[in-house]
C-alpha positions as CSV (number, residue, x, y, z in Angstrom):
1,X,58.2,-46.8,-49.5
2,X,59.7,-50.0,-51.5
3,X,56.6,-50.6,-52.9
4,X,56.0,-50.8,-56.5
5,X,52.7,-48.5,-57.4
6,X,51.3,-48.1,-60.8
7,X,50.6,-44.3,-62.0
8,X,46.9,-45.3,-60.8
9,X,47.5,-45.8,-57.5
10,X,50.2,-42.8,-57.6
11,X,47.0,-40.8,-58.4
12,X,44.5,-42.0,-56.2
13,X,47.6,-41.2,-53.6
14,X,48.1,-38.0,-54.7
15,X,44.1,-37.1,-55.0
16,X,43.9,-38.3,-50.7
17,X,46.5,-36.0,-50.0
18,X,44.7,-33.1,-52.3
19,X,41.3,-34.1,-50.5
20,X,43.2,-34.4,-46.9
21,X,44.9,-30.6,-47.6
22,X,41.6,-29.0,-48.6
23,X,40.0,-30.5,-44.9
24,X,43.1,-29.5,-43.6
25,X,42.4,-25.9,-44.8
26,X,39.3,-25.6,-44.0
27,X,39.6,-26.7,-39.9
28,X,42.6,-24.2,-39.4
29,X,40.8,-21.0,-41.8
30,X,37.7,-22.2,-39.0
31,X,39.7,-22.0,-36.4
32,X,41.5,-18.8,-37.1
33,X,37.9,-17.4,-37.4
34,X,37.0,-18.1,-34.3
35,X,39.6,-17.6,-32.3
36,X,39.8,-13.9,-33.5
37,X,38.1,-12.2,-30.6
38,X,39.7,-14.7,-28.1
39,X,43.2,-15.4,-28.5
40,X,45.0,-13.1,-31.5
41,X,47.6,-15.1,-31.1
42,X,45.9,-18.3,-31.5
43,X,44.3,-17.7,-34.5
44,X,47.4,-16.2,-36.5
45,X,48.9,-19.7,-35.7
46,X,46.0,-21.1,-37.0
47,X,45.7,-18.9,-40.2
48,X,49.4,-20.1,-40.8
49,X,48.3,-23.3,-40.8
50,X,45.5,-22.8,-43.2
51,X,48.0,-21.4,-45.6
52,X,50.1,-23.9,-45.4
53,X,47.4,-26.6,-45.8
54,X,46.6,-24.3,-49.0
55,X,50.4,-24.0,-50.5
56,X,50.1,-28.1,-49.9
57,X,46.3,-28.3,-51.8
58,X,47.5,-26.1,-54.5
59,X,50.3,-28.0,-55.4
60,X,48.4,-31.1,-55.5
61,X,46.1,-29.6,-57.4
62,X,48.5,-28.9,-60.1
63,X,49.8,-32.6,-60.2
64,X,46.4,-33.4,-61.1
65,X,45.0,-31.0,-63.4
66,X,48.2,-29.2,-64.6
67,X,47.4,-25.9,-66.2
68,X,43.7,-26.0,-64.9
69,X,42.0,-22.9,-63.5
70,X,43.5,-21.5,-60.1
71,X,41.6,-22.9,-57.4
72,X,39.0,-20.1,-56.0
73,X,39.0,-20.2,-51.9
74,X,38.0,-17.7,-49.8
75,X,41.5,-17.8,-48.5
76,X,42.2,-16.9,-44.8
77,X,42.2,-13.7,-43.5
78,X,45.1,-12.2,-41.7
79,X,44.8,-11.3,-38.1
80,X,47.3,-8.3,-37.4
């Protein structure tokens, strides 16, 4: 990363990675879902990788709207 970027670019950049997280999120919280019945094991991996897809999006989220409302996300649900 020698590149030069304006703060344009630098927010166009940072709003990719906030739209990649939230995909990101949402194929893993899928996943978890339905690998429930199946594979208990599979699908707390996957809900750890939903959360940390959402630490990721929330952050990001904060670099572009700082102070905004908490994003509202049906979060994942934990498989015990």
């Amino acid at each position: 990363m020698t590149d030069v970027v304006d703060a344009d670019e630098l927010l166009r950049r940072i709003q990719r990675g906030r739209d990649r997280a939230a995909e990101g999120e949402r194929l893993w919280a899928d996943r978890a879902r339905t690998l429930t019945a199946e594979d208990p094991e599979g699908a707390r991996e996957a809900a750890v990788r939903a959360r940390a897809y959402e630490a990721v999006l929330r952050v990001l989220e904060e670099i572009v709207q700082p102070g905004g409302p908490p994003l509202t996300a049906e979060g994942v649900r934990r498989v015990t």
